[in-house]
C-alpha positions as CSV (number, residue, x, y, z in Angstrom):
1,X,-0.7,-24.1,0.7
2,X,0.2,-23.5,4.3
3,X,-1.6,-20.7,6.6
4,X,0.6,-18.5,7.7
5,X,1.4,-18.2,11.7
6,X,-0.6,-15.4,13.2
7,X,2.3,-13.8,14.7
8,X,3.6,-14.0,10.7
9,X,0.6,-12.2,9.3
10,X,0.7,-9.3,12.4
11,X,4.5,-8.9,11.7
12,X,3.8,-8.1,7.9
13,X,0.7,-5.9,8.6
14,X,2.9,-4.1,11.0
15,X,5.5,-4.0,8.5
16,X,3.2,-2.5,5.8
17,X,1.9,0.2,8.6
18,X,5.4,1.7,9.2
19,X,6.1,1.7,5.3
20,X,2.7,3.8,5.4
21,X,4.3,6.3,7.8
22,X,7.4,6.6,6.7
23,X,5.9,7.5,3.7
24,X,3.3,10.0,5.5
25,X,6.6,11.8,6.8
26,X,8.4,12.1,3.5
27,X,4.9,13.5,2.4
28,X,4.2,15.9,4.9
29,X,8.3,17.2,4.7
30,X,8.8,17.2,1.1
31,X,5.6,20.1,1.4
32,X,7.9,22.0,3.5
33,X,9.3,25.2,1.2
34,X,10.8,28.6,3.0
35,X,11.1,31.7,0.8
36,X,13.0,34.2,3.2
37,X,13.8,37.7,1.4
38,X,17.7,38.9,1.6
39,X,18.7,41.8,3.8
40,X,18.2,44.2,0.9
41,X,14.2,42.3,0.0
42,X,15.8,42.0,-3.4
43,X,16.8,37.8,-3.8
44,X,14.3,35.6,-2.7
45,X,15.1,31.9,-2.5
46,X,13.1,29.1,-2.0
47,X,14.6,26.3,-0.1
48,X,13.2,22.8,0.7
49,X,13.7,21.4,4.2
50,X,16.9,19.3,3.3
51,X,17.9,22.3,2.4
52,X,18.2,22.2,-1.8
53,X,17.8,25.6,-3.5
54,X,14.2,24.6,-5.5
55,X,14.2,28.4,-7.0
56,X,15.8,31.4,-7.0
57,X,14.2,34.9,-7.6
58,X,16.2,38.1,-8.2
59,X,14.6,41.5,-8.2
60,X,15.1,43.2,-12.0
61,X,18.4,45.6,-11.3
62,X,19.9,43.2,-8.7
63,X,22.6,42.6,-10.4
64,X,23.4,45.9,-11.6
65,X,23.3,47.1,-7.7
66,X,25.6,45.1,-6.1
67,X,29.2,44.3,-6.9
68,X,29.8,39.9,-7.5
69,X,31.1,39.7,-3.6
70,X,28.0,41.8,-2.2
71,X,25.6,39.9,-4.4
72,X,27.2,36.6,-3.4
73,X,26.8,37.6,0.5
74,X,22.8,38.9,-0.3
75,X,22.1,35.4,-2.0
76,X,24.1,33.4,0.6
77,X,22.0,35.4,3.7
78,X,18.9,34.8,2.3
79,X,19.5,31.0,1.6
80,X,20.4,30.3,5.1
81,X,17.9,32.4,6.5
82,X,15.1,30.2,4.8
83,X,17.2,26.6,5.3
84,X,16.7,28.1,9.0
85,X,13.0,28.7,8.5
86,X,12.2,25.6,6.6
87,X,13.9,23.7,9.7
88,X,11.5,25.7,12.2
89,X,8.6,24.7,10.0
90,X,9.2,20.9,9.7
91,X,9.4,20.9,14.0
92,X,6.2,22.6,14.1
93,X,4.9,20.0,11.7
94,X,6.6,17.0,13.1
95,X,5.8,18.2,16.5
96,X,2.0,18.8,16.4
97,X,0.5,16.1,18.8
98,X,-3.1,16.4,16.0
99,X,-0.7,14.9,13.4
100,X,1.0,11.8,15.6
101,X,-0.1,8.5,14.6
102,X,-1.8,6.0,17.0
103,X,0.6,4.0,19.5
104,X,2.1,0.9,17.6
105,X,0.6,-1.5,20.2
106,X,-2.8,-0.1,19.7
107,X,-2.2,-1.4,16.0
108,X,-0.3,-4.9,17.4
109,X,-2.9,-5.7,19.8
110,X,-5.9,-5.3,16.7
111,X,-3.5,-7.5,14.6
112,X,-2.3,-10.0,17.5
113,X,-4.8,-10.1,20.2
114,X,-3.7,-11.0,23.9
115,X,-3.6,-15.2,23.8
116,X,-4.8,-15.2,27.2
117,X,-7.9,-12.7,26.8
118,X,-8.8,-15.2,23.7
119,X,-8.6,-18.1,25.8
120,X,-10.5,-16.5,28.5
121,X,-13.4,-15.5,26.0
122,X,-13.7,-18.6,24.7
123,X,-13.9,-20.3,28.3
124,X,-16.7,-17.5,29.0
125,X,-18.6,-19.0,25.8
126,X,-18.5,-22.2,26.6
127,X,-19.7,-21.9,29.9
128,X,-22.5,-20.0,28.8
């Protein structure tokens, strides 16, 4: 069996790093949930950060104290007030500097050392 070229073998470790991220990020967003109350504090949603209704909590009477319009209005208020909040929360998450990855050529040049910096350490050991 043939070795594989070392630019071959750095292109699939750099491959399997970014599949390792990507999946970090789906990670880190998919935690991302906002419950915001409605005007009234009576319907409390819970929204993901794509934006899906996960849950939806109405206070006991709710539905006895507003008419179908008014409740409709209460429900949609507070489900775009928490697909808001569950946007702010996955910038303040995807911008934190503590949670960015290291620089992609910090991982290259671990898998794919400089050629010439090679050559020049080997030159160094032989002369030594």
């Amino acid at each position: 069996m043939r070795e594989l070229h070392p630019d071959v073998q750095a292109g699939f470790s750099m491959r399997r790093e970014l599949r390792h991220r990507i999946a970090e990020v789906r990670e880190q967003a998919d935690a991302i949930v906002a419950r915001r109350p409605s005007p009234s504090g009576l319907v409390i949603p819970e929204v993901d950060v794509r934006g899906r209704l996960r849950d939806l909590y109405l206070a006991p009477g709710t539905c006895d104290r507003f008419d179908n319009q008014e409740l409709a209005a209460e429900i949609t208020a507070a489900i775009v007030e928490s697909t808001e909040d569950a946007k702010r929360q996955y910038t303040l998450v995807m911008s934190d500097p503590a949670r960015l990855p290291r620089p992609l050529e910090e991982v290259v040049w671990e898998l794919h050392p400089d050629p010439a910096s090679s050559q020049q350490k080997k030159a160094d050991e032989n002369v030594g």
